[in-house]
DRENPA-3360 file (N, C-alpha, C; in nm, 2 decimals, always signed):
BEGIN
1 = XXXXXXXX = -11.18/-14.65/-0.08/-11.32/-14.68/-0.04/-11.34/-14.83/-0.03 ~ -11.37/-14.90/+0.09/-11.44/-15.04/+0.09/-11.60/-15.06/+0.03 ~ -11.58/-15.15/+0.05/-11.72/-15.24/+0.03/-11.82/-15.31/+0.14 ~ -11.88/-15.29/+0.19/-12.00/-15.33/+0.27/-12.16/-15.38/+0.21 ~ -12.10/-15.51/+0.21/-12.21/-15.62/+0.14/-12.35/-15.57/+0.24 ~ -12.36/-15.56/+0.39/-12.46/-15.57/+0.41/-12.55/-15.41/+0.41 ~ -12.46/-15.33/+0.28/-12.52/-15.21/+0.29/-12.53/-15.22/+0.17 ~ -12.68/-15.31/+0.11/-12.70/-15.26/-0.01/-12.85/-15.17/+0.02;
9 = XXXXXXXX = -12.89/-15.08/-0.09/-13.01/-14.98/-0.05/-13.14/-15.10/-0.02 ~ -13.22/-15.01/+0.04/-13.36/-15.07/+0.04/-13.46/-15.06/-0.10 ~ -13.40/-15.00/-0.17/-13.51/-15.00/-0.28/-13.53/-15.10/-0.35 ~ -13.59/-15.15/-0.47/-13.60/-15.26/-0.49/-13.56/-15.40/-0.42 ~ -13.63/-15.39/-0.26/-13.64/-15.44/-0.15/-13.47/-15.50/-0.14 ~ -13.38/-15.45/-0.16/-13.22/-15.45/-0.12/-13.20/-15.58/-0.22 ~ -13.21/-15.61/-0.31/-13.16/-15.69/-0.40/-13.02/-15.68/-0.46 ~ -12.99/-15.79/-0.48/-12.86/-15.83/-0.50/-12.84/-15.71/-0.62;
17 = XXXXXXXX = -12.90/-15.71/-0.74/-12.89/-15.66/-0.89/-12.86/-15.55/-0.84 ~ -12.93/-15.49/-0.74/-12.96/-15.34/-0.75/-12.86/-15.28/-0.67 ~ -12.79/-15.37/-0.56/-12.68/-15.33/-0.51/-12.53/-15.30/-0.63 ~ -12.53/-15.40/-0.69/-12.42/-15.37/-0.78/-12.44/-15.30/-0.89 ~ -12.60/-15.28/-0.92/-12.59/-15.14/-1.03/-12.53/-15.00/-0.94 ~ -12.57/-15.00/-0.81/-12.54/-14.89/-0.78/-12.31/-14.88/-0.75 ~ -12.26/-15.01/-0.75/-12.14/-15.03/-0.72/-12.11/-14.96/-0.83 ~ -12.16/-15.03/-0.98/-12.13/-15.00/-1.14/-12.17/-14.85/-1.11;
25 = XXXXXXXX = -12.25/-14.73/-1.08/-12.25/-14.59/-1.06/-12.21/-14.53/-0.99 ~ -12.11/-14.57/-0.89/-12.05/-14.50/-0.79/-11.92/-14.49/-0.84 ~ -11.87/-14.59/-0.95/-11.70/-14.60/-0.98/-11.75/-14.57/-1.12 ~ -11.84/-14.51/-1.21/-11.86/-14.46/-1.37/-11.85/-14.56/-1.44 ~ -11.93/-14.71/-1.44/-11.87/-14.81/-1.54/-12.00/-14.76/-1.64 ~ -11.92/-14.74/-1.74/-12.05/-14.78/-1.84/-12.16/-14.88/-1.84 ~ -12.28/-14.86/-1.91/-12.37/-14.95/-1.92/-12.32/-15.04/-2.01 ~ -12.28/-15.06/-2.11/-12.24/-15.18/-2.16/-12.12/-15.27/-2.11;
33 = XXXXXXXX = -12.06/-15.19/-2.02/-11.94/-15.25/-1.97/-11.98/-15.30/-1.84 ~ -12.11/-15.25/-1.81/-12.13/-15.30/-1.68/-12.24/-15.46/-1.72 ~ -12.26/-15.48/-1.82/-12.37/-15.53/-1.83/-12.25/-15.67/-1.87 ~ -12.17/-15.64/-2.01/-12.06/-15.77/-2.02/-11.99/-15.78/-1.87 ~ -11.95/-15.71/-1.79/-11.90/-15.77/-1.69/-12.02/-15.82/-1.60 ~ -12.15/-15.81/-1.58/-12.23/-15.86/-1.43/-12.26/-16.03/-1.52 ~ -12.26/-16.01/-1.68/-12.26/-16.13/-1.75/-12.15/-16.26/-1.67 ~ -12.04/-16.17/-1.69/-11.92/-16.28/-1.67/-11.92/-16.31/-1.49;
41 = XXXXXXXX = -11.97/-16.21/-1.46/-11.95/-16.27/-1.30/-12.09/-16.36/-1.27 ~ -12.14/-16.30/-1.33/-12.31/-16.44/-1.28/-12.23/-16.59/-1.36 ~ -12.13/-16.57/-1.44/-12.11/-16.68/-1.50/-12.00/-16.80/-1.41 ~ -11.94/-16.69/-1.37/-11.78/-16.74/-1.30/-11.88/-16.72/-1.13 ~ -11.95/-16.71/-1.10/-11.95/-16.69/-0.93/-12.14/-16.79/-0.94 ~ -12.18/-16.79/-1.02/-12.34/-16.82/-1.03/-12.41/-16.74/-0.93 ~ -12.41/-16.66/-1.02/-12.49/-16.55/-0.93/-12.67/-16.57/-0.98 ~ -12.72/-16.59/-1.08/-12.78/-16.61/-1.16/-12.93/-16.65/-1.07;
49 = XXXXXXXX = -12.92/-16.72/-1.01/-12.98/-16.83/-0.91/-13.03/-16.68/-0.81 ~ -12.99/-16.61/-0.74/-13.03/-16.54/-0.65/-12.98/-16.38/-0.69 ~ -12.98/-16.31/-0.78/-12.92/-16.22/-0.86/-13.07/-16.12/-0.83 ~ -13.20/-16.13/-0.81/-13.33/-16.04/-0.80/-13.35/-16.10/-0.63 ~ -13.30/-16.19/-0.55/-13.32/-16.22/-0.41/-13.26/-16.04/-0.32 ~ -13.40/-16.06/-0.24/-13.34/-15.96/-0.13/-13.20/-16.02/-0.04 ~ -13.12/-15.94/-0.04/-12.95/-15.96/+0.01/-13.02/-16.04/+0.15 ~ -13.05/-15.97/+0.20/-13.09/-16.01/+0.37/-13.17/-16.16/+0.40;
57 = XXXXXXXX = -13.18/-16.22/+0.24/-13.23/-16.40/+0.26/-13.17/-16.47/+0.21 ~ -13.06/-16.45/+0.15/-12.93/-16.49/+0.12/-12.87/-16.54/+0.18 ~ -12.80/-16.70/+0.16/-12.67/-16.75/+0.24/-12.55/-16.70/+0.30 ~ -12.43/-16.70/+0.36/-12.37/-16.65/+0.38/-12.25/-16.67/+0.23 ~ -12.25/-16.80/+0.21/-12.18/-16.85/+0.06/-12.26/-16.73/-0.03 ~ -12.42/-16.67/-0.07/-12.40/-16.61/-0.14/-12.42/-16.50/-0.16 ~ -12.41/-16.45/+0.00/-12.36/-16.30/+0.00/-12.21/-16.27/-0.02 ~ -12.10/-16.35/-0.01/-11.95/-16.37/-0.01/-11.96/-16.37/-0.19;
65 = XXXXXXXX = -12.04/-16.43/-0.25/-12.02/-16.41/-0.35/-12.08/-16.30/-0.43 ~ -12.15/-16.25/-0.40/-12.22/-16.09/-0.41/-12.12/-16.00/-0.37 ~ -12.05/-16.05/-0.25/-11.98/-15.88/-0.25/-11.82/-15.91/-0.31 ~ -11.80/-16.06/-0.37/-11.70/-16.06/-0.45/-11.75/-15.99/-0.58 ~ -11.88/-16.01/-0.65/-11.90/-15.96/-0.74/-11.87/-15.80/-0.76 ~ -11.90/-15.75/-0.66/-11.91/-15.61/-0.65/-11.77/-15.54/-0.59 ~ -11.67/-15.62/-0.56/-11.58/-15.57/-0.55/-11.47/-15.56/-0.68 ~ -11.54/-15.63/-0.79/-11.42/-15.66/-0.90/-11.47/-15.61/-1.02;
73 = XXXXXXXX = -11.62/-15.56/-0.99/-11.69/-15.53/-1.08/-11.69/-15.39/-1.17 ~ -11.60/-15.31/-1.10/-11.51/-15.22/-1.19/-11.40/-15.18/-1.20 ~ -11.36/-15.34/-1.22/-11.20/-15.36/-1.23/-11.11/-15.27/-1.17 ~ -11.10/-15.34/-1.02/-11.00/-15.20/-0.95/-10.84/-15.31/-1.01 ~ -10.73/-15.21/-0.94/-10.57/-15.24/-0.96/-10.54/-15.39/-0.91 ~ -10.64/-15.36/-0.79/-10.58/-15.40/-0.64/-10.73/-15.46/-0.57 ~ -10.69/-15.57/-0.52/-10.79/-15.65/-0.44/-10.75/-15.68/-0.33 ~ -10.80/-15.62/-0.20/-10.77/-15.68/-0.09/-10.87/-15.80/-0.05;
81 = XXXXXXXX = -10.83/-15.91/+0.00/-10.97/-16.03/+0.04/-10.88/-16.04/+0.15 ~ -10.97/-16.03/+0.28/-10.94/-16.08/+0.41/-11.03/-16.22/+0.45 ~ -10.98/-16.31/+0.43/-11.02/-16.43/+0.46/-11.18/-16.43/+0.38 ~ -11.18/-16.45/+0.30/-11.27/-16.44/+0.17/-11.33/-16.62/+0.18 ~ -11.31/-16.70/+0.25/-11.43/-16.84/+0.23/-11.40/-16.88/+0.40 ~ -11.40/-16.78/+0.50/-11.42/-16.81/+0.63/-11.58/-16.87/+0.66 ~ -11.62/-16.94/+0.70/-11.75/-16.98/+0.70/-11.83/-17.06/+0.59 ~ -11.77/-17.05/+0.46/-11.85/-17.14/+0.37/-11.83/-17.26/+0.37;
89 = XXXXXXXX = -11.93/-17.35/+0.31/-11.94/-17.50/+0.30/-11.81/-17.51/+0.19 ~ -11.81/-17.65/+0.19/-11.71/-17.64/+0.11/-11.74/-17.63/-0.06 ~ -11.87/-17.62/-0.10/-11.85/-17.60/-0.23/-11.82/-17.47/-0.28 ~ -11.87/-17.37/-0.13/-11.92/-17.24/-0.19/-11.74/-17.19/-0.21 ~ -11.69/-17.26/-0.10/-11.51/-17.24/-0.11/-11.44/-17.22/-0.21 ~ -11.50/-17.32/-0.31/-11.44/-17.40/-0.41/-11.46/-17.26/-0.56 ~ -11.54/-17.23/-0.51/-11.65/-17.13/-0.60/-11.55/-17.01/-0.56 ~ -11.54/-16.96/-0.45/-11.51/-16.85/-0.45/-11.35/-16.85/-0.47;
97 = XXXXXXXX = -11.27/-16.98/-0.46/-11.12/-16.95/-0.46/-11.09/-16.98/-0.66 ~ -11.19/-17.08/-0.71/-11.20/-17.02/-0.86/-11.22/-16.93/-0.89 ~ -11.29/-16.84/-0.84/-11.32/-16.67/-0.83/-11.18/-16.63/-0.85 ~ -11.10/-16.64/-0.70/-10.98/-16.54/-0.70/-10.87/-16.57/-0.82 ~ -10.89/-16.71/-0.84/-10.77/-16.78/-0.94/-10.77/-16.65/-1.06 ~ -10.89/-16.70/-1.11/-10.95/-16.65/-1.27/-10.94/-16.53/-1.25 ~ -10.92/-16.43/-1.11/-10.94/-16.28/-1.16/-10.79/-16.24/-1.18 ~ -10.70/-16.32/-1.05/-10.60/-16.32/-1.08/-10.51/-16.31/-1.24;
105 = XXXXXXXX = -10.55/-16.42/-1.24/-10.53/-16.50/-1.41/-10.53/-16.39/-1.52 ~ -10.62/-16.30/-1.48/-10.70/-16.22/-1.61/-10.58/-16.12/-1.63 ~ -10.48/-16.09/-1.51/-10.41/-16.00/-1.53/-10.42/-15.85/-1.52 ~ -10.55/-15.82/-1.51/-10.58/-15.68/-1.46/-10.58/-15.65/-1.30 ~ -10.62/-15.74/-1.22/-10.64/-15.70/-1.08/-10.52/-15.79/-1.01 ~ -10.43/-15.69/-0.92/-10.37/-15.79/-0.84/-10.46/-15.83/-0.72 ~ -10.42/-15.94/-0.66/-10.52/-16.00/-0.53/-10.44/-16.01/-0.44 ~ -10.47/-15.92/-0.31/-10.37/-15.97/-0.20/-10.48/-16.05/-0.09;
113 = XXXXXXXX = -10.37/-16.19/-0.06/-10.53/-16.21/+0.00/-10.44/-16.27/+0.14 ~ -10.53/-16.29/+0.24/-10.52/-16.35/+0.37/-10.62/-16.47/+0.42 ~ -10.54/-16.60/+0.44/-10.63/-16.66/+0.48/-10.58/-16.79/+0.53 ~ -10.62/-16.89/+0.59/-10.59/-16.99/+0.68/-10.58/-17.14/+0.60 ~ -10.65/-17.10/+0.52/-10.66/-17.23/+0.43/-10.52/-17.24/+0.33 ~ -10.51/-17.37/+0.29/-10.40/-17.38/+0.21/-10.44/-17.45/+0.12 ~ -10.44/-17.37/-0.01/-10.50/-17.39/-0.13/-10.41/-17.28/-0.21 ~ -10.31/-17.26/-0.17/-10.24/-17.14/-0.28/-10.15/-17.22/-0.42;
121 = XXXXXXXX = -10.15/-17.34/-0.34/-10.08/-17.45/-0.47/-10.20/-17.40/-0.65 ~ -10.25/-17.37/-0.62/-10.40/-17.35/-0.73/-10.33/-17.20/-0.80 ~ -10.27/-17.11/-0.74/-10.22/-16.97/-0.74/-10.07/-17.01/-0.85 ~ -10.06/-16.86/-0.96/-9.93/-16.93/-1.03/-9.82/-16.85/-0.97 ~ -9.86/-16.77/-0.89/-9.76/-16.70/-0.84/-9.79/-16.65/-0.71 ~ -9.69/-16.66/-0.57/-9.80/-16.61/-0.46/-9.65/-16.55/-0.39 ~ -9.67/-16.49/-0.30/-9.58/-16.44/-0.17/-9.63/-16.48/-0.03 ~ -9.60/-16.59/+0.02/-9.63/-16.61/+0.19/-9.56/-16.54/+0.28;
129 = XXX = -9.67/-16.46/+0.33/-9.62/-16.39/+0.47/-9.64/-16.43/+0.62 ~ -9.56/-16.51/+0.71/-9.60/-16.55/+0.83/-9.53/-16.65/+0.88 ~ -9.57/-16.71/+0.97/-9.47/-16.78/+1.03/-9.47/-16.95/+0.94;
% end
């Protein structure tokens, strides 16, 4: 099953929060487990700042980082990211490739990622596939 950031519900006018409570109910995370983990990602992603904003007035930096939230947010095996900071400024870049480091890092999620930029020197372990 993917993820589709611009399909969060309309109810509580499509808010960021409310999209990922529903991510945390679709995969059974507990309430407590859902709540230490949206902690640690508002912490590691700064979500904090736009966390009650309707999705649809949101940057593109931080809807990328909303639907990173929501893709890790009940710790799958396996992370696919297809070009995961195409279009951000460079801070939001910087944000979101500390994102992939640290989930990496944590040891639970592998990350397979794709992307144009060369920043994998930051990675402690990587496989390059391409020419």
């Amino acid at each position: 099953m993917g993820f589709d950031g611009d399909r969060y519900p309309d109810d509580a006018g499509g808010r960021l929060r409310c999209g990922l409570r529903l991510v945390g109910s679709l995969y059974d995370v507990p309430a407590p487990r859902f709540e230490t983990s949206l902690k640690k990602l508002c912490d590691l992603l700064g979500l904090d700042e736009f966390l009650d904003t309707p999705v649809r007035q949101l940057s593109l930096g931080q809807r990328m980082r909303g639907d990173l939230a929501a893709a890790v947010l009940y710790e799958p095996p396996l992370l696919y990211l297809d070009e995961p900071t195409v279009g951000l400024d460079v801070l939001a870049k910087e944000a979101v490739r500390e994102f992939i480091v640290e989930t990496n890092r944590a040891g639970r999620t592998t990350v397979i990622l794709t992307t144009h930029d060369i920043w994998r020197r930051q990675l402690d372990h990587y496989q390059s596939v391409g020419h």
